[in-house]
C-alpha positions in Angstrom: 22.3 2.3 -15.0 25.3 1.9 -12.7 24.4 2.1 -8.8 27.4 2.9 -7.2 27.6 1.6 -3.4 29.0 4.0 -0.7 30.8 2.4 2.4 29.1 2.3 5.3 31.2 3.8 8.0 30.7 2.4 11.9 29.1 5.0 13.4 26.3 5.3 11.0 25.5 1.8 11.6 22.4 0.9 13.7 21.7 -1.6 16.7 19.2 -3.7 15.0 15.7 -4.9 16.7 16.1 -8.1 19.6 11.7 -8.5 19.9 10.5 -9.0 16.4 7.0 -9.0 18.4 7.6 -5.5 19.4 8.7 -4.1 15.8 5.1 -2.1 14.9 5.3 -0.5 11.2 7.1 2.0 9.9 9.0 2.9 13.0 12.4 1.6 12.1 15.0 1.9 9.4 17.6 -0.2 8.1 21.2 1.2 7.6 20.9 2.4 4.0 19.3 4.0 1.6 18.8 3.9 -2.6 18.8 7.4 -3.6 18.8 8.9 -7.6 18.2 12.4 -8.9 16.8 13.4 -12.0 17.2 16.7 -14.0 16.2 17.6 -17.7 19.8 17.6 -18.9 21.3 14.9 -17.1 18.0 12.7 -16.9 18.6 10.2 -14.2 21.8 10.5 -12.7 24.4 9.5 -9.4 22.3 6.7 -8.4 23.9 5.2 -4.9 23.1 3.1 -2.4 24.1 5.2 1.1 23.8 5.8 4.8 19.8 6.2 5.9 20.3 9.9 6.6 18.3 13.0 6.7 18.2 15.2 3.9 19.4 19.0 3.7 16.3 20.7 1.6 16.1 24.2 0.7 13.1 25.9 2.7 11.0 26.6 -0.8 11.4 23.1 -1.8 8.5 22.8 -4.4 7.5 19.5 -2.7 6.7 21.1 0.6 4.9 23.9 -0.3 3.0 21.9 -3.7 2.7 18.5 -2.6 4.4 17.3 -6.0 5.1 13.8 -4.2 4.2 10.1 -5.7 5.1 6.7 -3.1 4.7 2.8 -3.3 4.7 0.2 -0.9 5.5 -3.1 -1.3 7.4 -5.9 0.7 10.2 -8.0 1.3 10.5 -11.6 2.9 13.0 -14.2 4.2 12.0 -17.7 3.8 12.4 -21.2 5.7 15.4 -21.4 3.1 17.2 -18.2 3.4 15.8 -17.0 0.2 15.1 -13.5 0.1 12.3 -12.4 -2.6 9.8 -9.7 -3.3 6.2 -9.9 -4.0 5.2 -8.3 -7.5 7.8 -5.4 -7.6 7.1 -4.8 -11.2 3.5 -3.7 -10.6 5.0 -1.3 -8.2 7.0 0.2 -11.3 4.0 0.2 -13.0 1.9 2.1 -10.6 4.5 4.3 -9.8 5.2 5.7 -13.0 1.1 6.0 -13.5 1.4 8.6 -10.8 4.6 10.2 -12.0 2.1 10.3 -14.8 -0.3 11.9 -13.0 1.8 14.7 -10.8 4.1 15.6 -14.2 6.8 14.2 -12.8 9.6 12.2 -14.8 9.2 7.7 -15.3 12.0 5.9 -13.2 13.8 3.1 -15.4 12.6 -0.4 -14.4 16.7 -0.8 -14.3 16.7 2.0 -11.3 13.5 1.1 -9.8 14.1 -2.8 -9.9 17.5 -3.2 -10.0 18.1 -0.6 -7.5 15.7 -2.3 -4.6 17.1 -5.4 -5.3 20.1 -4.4 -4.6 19.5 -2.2 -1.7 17.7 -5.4 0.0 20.3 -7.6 -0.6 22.4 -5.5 1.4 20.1 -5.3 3.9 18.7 -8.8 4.0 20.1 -9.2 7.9 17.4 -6.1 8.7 14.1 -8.8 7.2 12.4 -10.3 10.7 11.4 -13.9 10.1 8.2 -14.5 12.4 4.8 -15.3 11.1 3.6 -12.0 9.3 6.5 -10.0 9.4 8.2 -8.6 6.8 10.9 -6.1 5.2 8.8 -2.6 4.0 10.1 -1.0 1.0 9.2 2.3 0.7 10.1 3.7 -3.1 9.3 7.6 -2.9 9.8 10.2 -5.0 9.6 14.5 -4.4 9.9 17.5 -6.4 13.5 19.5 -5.5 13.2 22.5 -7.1 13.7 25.6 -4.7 10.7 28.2 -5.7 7.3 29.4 -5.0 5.1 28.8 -8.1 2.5 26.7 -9.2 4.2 25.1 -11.6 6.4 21.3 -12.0 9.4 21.3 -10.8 12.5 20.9 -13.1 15.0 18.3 -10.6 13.7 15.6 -8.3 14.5 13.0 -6.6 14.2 9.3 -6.1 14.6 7.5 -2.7 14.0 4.3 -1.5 13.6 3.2 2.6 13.5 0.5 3.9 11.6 -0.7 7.6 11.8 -4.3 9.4 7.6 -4.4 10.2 5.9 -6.8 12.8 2.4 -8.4 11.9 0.3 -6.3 11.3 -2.6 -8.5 13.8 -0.6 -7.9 16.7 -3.8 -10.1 18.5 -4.7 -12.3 15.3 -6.2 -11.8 12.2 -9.4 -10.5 13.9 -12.3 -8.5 12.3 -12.3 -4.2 12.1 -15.8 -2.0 12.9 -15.8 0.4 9.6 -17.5 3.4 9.5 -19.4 4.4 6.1 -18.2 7.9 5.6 -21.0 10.4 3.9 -20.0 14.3 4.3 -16.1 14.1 3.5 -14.4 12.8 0.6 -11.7 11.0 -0.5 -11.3 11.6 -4.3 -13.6 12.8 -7.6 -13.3 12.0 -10.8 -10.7 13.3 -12.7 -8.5 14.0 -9.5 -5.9 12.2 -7.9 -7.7 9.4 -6.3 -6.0 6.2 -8.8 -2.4 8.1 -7.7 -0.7 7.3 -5.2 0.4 10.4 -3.6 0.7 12.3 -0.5 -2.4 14.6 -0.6 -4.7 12.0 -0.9 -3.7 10.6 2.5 -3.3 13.8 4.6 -6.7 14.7 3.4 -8.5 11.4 4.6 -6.8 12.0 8.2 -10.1 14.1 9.7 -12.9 11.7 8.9 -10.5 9.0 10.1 -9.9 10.2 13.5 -13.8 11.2 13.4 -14.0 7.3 13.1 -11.7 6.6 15.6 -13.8 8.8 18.1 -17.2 6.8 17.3 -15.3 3.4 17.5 -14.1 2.8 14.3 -11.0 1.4 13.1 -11.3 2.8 9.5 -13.4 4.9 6.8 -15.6 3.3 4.1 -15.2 6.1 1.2 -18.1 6.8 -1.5 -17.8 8.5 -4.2 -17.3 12.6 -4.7 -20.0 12.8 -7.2 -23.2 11.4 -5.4 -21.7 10.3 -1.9 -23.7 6.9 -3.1 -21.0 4.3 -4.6 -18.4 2.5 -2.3 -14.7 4.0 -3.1 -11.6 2.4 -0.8 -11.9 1.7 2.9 -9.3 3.5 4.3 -5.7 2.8 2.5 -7.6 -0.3 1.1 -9.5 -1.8 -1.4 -12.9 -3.2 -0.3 -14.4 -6.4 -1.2 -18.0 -8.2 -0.4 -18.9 -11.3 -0.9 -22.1 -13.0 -1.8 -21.6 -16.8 -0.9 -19.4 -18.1 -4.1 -19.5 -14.6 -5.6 -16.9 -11.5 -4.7 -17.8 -8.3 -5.5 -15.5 -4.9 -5.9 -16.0 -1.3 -7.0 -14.6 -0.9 -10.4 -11.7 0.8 -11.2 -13.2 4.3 -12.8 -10.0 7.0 -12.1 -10.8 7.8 -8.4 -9.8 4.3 -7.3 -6.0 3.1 -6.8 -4.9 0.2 -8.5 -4.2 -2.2 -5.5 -2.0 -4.8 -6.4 -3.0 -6.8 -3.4 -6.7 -5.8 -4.7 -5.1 -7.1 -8.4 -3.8 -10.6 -6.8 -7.0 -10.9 -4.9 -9.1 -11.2 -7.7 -6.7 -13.7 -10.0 -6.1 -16.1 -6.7 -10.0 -16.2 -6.3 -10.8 -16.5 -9.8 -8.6 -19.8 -9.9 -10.3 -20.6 -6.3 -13.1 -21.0 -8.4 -15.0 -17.7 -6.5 -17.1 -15.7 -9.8 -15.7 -11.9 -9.1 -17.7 -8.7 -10.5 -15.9 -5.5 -10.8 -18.9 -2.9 -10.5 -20.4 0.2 -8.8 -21.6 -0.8 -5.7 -24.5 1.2 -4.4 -24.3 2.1 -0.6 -27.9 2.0 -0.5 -28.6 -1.9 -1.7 -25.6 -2.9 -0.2 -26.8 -2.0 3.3 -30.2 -3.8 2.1 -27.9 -6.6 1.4 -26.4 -6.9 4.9 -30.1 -6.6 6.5 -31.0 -9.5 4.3 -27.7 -11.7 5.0 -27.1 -11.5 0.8 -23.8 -10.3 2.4 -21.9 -13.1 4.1 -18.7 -11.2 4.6 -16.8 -8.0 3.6 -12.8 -7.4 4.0 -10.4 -4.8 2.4 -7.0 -6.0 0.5 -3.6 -3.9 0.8 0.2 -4.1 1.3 0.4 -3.8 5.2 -2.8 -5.7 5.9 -2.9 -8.5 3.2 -6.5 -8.9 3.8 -8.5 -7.4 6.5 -11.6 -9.0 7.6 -14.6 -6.3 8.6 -17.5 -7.5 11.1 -19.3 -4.2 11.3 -20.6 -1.4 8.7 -21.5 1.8 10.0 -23.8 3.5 8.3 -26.0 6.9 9.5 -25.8 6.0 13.3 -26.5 2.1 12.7 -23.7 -0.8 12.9 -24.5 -4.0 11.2 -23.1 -6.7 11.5 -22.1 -8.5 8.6 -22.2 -12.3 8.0 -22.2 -14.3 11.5 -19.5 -11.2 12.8 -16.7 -13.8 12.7 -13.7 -13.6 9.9 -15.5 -15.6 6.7 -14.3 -19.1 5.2 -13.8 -17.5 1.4 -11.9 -14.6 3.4 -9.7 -16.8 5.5 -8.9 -19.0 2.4 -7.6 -16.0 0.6 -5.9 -14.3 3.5 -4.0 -17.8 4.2 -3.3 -18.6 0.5 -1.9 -14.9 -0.5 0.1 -14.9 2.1 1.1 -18.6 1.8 2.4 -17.6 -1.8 4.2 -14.6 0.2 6.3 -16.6 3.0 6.7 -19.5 0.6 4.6 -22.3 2.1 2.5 -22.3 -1.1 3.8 -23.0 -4.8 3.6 -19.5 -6.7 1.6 -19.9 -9.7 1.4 -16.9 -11.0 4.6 -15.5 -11.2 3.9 -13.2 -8.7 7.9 -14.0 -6.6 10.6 -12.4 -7.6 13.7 -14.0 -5.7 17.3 -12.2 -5.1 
């Protein structure tokens, strides 16, 4: 597939950031844009890399009134070398097209999808910051077009990508977060939309978030929508425990994404020589487990974060605190070898690097 490139006039260029410190996440935008649209005839079609500008949509656009909307997140960096690479874009593809899957929406080309990033950051490559734990966001999106009021897929849509210049994400360190077991809403049931990775699922964790936020927490511990007894995601995470040499995760069972941090967390740990379990994890023991100290440390794994260490559970009006309330040694070792692998300071041996 041919991606044509569109000039970039003057005026539509942007003064870029002068305090990488200061950058936050997902507050700025580069110059330029990936964008493709999709139709039944045509299939994929006038793919371009343009201007960052807004977009004129028709007021009965299907994705604003149906939520018919799929994203992924993944990251860009600049090393010591000037090397520009991604981290594991083609599980991105993958995941993406599981929820295109999912929301009956049409499977972008790994030549569009891949191709088409890697090209748009090349372009870009003056927008990555290079500072400890900064990065360049990609943001690959993708939204139903058609103009009408029906419950029903669309027939057009269209495929964007964004991308952001993001600081570290511990703006203090890479400190522990107070979590907050959540036990009257939910997140996602079986047979939803939970393993998708679209829109809904986020705008419908925002009120027992900012409940958490009132009581002191920094994020959600979700269980499950059937019994409100198994641990789900923490947040926009995956959540792991460990149990001295041995690192426990809920299974993947169709109301849990697929995090490809969570995905790269397991295989680094595994050749760390940590045993990992992939099973239901029972709110109930696991709180017994923290009482008992069984539970030496607990963190969750995603794209902005990396890994994120957690010091205290919430549970029915009782924090614990988990371990000795300081970030763990198997948590740190992860943490600094993921993202070692990431910025380059540690040999990839997985595969995992895509370079430019």
């Amino acid at each position: 597939m041919d991606i044509k490139i569109l000039p970039l006039p003057p005026e539509k260029m942007k003064p870029k950031y002068s305090d990488e410190s200061k950058l936050g996440f997902g507050k700025l935008f580069t110059d330029r844009m990936l964008i493709a649209d999709w139709n039944p005839t045509q299939g994929w079609h006038d793919a371009r890399i343009q201007p960052y500008q807004p977009f004129i949509m028709d007021p009965a656009c299907t994705v604003l009134h149906y939520a018919q909307e799929i994203f992924e997140g993944l990251k860009a960096y600049k090393w010591k070398d000037e090397s520009v690479v991604l981290f594991r874009p083609d599980m991105n593809l993958k995941r993406l097209n599981r929820s295109a899957e999912r929301l009956c929406m049409p499977q972008v080309p790994e030549e569009l999808f891949i191709k088409g990033i890697e090209e748009l950051v090349r372009l870009e490559k003056d927008w990555i910051p290079t500072s400890p734990g900064t990065a360049l966001y990609v943001r690959p999106t993708m939204i139903a077009v058609d103009p009408f009021l029906g419950v029903h897929p669309s027939e057009s849509y269209c495929f964007y990508v964004i991308l952001s210049p993001v600081g570290a994400y511990y703006t203090s360190g890479f400190q522990p977060v107070k979590i907050m077991v959540e036990d009257k809403y939910v997140r996602a049931a079986q047979g939803g939309t939970g393993e998708a990775k679209t829109g809904a699922n986020y705008a419908s964790s925002l009120k027992a978030g900012l409940d958490a936020n009132n009581k002191g927490y920094e994020q959600v511990l979700w269980l499950d929508g059937a019994e409100k007894r198994y641990i789900e995601e923490v947040g926009s995470m995956n959540m792991f425990f460990v149990y001295g040499d041995t690192i426990v995760t809920p299974a993947l069972d169709g109301s849990i994404l697929h995090g490809i941090t969570r995905d790269s967390v397991i295989a680094l740990a595994k050749k760390l020589g940590y045993a990992v379990e992939e099973k239901k994890i029972d709110v109930n023991i696991l709180i017994d487990d923290i009482k008992s100290g069984k539970t030496t440390e607990a963190f969750g794994s995603g794209t902005a974060a990396v890994i994120s260490p957690v010091d205290i559970l919430g549970y029915k009006e009782e924090a614990l605190t988990i371990g000795n309330g300081r970030v763990g040694k198997v948590t740190q070792k992860l943490y600094d070898a993921l993202t070692g692998i990431q910025s380059g300071a540690v040999s990839d041996q997985f595969g995992w690097i895509t370079k430019l």
